[in-house]
C-alpha positions as CSV (number, residue, x, y, z in Angstrom):
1,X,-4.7,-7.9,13.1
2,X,-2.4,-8.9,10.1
3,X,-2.0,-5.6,9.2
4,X,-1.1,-4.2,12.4
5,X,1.8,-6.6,12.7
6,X,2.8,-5.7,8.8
7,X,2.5,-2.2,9.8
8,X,4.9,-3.0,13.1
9,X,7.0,-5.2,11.3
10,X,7.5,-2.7,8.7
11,X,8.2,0.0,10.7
12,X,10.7,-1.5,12.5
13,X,12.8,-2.2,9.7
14,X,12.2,1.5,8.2
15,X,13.4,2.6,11.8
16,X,16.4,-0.1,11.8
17,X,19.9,1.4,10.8
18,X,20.1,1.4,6.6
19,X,23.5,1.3,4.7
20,X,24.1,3.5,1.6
21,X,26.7,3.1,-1.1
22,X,29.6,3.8,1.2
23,X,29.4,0.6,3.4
24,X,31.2,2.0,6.0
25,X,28.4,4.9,6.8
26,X,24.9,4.2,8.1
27,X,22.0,5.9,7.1
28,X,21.4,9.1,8.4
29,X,17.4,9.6,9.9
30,X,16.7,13.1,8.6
31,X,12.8,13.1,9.7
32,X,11.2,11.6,12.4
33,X,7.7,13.2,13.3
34,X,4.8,11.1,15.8
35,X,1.7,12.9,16.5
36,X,-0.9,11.3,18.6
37,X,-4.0,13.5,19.2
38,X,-5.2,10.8,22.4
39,X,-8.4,10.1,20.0
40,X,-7.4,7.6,18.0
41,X,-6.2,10.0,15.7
42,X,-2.2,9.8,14.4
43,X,0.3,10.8,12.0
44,X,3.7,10.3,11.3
45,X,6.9,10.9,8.9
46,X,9.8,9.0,8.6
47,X,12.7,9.8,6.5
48,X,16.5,8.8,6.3
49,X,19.4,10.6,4.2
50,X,19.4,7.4,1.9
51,X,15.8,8.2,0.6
52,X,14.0,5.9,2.1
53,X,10.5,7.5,3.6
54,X,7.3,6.7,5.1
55,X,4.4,9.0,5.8
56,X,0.7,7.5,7.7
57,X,-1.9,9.3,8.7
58,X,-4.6,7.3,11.1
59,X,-7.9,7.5,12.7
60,X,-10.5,4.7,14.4
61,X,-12.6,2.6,12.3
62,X,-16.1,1.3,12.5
63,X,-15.3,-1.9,13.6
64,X,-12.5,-0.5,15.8
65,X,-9.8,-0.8,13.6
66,X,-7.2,1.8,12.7
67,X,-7.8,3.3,9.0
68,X,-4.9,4.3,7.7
69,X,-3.6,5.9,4.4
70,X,-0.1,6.6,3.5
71,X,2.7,5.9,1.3
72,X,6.4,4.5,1.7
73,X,9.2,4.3,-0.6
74,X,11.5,1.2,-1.0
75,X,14.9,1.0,-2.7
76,X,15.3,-0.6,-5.9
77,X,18.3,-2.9,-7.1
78,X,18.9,0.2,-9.7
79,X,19.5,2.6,-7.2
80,X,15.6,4.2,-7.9
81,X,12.6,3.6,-5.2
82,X,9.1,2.7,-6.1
83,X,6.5,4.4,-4.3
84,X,4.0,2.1,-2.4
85,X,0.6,3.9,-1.9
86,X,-1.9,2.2,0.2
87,X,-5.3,2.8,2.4
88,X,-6.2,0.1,5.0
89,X,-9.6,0.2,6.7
90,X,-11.9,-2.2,7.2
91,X,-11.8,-4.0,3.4
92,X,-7.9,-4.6,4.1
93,X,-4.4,-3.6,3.3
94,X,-5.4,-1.8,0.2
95,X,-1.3,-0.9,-1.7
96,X,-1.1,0.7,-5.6
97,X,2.2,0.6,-7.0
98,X,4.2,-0.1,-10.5
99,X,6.0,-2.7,-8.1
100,X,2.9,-5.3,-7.6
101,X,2.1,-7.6,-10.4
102,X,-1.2,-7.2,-12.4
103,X,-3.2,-9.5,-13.9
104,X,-3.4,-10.9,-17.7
105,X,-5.5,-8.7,-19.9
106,X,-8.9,-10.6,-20.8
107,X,-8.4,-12.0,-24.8
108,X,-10.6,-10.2,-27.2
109,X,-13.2,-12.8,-27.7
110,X,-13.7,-12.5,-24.0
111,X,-15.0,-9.0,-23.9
112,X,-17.0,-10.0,-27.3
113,X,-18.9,-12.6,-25.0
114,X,-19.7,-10.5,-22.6
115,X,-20.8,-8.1,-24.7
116,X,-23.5,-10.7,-26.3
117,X,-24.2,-12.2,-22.7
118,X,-25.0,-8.2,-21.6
119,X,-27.4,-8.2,-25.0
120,X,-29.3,-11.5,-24.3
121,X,-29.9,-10.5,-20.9
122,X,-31.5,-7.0,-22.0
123,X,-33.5,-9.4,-24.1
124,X,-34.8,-11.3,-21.1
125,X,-32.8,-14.5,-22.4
126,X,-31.5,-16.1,-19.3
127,X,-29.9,-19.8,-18.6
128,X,-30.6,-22.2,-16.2
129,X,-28.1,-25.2,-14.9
């Protein structure tokens, strides 16, 4: 349900009027295609003259959801846009991009214990609380 209210919420401001440089002019929509095949089934394409895009493609989940994969671009501050990939389905709201945060790479030692936890278990060594 969250996701289909990002997904509106979204869309609706991909579809609202965008400025470019030239304050004076608003964006331009260059691509606007809906299909809806009546089964659950969809695409669509959104694009505007200032870059920003959107492309989805949908079809009805297993626990009647709508599975979705697509991508959408966003403006940076720089002038550039970062490409947001993502698949939702029934896991969630699933997004790759350089844009979201990562987390901290494990410290050496780290992978050195696991390494010895992985050889004491081969062993048959295990630990009890």
């Amino acid at each position: 349900m969250k996701f289909i209210i990002f997904s509106c919420l979204t869309a609706l401001a991909l579809a609202a009027p965008q400025q470019v440089s030239d304050r004076d002019r608003l964006a331009t929509i260059t691509l606007d295609e809906r299909v809806d095949n009546g089964d659950g089934t969809f695409t669509y394409a959104f694009a505007s003259d200032n870059g920003i895009e959107a492309q989805v493609a949908g079809a009805p989940g297993q626990e009647g959801q709508s599975n979705m994969q697509g991508f959408y671009l966003l403006p940076r501050g720089d002038g550039s846009f970062a490409r947001v990939e993502f698949v939702a389905n029934e896991v969630g709201f699933q997004p790759q991009s350089d844009l979201l945060p990562t987390p901290h790479p494990l410290p050496e030692h780290v992978y050195e214990l696991l390494r010895i936890a992985e050889e004491q278990r081969a062993q048959g060594i295990t630990f009890t609380k």
